[in-house]
VOBATI-322102 format. One record per residue (C-alpha): residue number from 1; residue in three letters; x, y, z. Coordinates in steps of 0.1 Angstrom, whole numbers, plus 5000, padded with zeros to 4 digits. Layout:
! VOBATI-322102
{r NUM ala {X Y Z}} ...
! end
This chain:
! VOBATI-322102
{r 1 unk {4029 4203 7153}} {r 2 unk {4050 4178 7137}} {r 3 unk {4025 4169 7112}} {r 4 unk {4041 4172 7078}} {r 5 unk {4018 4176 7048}} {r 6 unk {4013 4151 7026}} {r 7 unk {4031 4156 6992}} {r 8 unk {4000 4142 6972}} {r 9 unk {3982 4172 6987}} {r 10 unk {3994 4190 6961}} {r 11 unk {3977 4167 6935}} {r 12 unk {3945 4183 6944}} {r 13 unk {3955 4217 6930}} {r 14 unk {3963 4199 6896}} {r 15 unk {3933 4180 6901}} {r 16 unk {3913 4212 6903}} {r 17 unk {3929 4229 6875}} {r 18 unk {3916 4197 6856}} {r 19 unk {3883 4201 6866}} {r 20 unk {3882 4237 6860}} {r 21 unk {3890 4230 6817}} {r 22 unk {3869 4197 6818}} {r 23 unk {3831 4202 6808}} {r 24 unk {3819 4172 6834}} {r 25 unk {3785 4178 6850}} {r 26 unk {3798 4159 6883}} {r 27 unk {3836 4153 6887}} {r 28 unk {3848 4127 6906}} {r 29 unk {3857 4132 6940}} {r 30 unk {3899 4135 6941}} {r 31 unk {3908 4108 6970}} {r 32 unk {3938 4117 6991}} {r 33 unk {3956 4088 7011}} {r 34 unk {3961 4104 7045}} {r 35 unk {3979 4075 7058}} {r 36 unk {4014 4069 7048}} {r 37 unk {4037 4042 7045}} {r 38 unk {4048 4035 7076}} {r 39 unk {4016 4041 7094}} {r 40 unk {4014 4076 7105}} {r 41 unk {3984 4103 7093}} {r 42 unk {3988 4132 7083}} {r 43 unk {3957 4151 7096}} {r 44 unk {3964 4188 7086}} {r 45 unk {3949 4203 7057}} {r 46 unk {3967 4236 7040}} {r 47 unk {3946 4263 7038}} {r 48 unk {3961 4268 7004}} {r 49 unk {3942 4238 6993}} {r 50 unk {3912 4250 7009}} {r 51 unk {3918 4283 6995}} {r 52 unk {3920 4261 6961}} {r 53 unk {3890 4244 6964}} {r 54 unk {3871 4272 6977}} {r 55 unk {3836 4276 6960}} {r 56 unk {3846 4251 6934}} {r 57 unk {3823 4219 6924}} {r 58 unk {3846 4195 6937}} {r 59 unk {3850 4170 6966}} {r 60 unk {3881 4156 6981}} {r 61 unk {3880 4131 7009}} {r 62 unk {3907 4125 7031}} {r 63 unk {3915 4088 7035}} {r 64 unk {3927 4082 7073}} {r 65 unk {3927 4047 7074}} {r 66 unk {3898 4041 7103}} {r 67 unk {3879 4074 7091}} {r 68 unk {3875 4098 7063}} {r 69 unk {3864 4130 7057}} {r 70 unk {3848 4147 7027}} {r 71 unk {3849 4182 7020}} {r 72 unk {3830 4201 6991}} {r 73 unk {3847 4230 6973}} {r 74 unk {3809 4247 6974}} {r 75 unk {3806 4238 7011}} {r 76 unk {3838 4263 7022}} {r 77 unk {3824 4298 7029}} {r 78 unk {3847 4312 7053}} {r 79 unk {3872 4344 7041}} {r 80 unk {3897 4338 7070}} {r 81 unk {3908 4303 7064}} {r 82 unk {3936 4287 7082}} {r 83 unk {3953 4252 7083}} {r 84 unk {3932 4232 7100}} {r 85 unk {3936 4196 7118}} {r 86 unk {3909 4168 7110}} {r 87 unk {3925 4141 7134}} {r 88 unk {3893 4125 7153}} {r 89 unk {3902 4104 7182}} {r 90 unk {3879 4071 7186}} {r 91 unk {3864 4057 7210}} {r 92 unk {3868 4086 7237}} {r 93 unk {3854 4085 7270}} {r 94 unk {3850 4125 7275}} {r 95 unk {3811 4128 7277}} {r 96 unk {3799 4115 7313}} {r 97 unk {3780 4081 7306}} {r 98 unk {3742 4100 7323}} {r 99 unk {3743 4123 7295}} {r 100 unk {3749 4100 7268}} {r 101 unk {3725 4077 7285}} {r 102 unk {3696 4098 7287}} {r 103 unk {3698 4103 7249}} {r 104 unk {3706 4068 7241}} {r 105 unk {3689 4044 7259}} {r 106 unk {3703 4013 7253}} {r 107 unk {3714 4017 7220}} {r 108 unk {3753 4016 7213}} {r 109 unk {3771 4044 7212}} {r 110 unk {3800 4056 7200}} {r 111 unk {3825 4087 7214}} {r 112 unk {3850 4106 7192}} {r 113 unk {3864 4138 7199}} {r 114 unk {3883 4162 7175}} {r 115 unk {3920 4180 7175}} {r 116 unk {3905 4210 7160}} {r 117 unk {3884 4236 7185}} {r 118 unk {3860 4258 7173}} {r 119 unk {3843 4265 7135}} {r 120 unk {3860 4244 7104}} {r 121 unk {3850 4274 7081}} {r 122 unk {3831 4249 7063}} {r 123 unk {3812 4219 7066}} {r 124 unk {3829 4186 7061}} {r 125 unk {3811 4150 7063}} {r 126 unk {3833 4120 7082}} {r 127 unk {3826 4087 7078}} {r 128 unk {3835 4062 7103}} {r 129 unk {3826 4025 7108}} {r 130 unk {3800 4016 7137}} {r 131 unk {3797 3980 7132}} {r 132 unk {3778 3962 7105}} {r 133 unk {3755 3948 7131}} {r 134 unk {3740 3986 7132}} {r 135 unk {3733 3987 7093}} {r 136 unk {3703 3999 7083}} {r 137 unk {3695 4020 7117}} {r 138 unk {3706 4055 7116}} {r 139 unk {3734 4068 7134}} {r 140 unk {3729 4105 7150}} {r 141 unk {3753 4127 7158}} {r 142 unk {3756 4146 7189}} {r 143 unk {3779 4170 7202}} {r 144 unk {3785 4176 7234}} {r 145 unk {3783 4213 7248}} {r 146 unk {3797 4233 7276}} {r 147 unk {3765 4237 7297}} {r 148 unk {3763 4196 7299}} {r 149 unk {3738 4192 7270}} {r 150 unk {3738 4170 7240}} {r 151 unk {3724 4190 7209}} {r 152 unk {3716 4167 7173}} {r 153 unk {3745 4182 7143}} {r 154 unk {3731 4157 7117}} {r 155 unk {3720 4121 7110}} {r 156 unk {3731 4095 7087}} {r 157 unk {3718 4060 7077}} {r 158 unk {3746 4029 7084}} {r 159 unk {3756 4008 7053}} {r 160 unk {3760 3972 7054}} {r 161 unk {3794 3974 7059}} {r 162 unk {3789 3996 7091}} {r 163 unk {3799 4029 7082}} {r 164 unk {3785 4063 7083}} {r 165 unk {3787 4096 7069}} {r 166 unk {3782 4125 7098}} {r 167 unk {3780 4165 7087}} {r 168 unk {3804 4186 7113}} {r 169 unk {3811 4225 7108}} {r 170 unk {3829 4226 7136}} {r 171 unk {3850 4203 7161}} {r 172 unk {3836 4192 7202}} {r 173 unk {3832 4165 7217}} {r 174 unk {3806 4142 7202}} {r 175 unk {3787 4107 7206}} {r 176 unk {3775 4091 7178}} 
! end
């Protein structure tokens, strides 16, 4: 994949190292601009960093422009860790339009699928913007499985700006 990794990625080990000589209850989370310069994203994340941040009280969130994700040190359990790629592609059309129906009703909904298949080897939380005319209702998340069902992965409330934070462990197709 011609994804190269983001040289501030690196930051993050520093960052940790930081953190790990600091006596702060609750660091900061370290915020990592995905997108570069002339518009790309980098959406692959080392699993050297992971490895890093790896039962550590730290969170990093990965900035990609029209959606971020946040990952907590604590949240990574998994001993076989391997790159892996966040990219989330919006507004997909993947889950046939009955199934998403029967769940939703009228309400609007919102399809993204990820790059990744299978387990993150962690849990990770993406936020993504559903339009402030939804804030204040809560925006569930669904992910679509092979047998043609819709099963409930989390639930988030919407801000006034529009967005919402979803919990994911691993990557499907999904409607929001």
């Amino acid at each position: 994949s011609g994804n190269p990794t983001p040289q501030n990625f690196y930051e993050i080990e520093d960052a940790i190292k930081e953190l790990e000589s600091s006596s702060d209850k609750k660091p900061e989370p370290i915020v990592i601009e995905m997108k570069k310069e002339d518009g790309t994203v980098a959406t692959v994340v080392p699993k050297d960093i992971l490895e890093t941040m790896k039962g550590k009280d730290v969170e990093v969130v990965l900035d990609m422009g029209d959606y971020s994700w946040t990952i907590s040190g604590e949240s990574i359990k998994a001993t076989n860790l391997e790159d892996i790629n966040l990219e989330v592609e919006l507004n997909t059309n993947n889950i046939p339009s009955t199934t998403v129906e029967k769940i939703a009703g009228d309400n609007p909904t919102y399809q993204l699928s990820l790059t990744h298949e299978g387990p993150f080897g962690f849990k990770a939380d993406l936020s993504i913007n559903v339009g402030k005319d939804n804030a204040g209702k809560y925006g569930h998340l669904y992910y679509y499985r092979s047998d043609g069902t819709l099963v409930c992965e989390s639930a988030g409330i919407i801000d006034e700006n529009g967005n919402v934070s979803l919990g994911f462990s691993h990557a499907s197709e999904y409607v929001v």
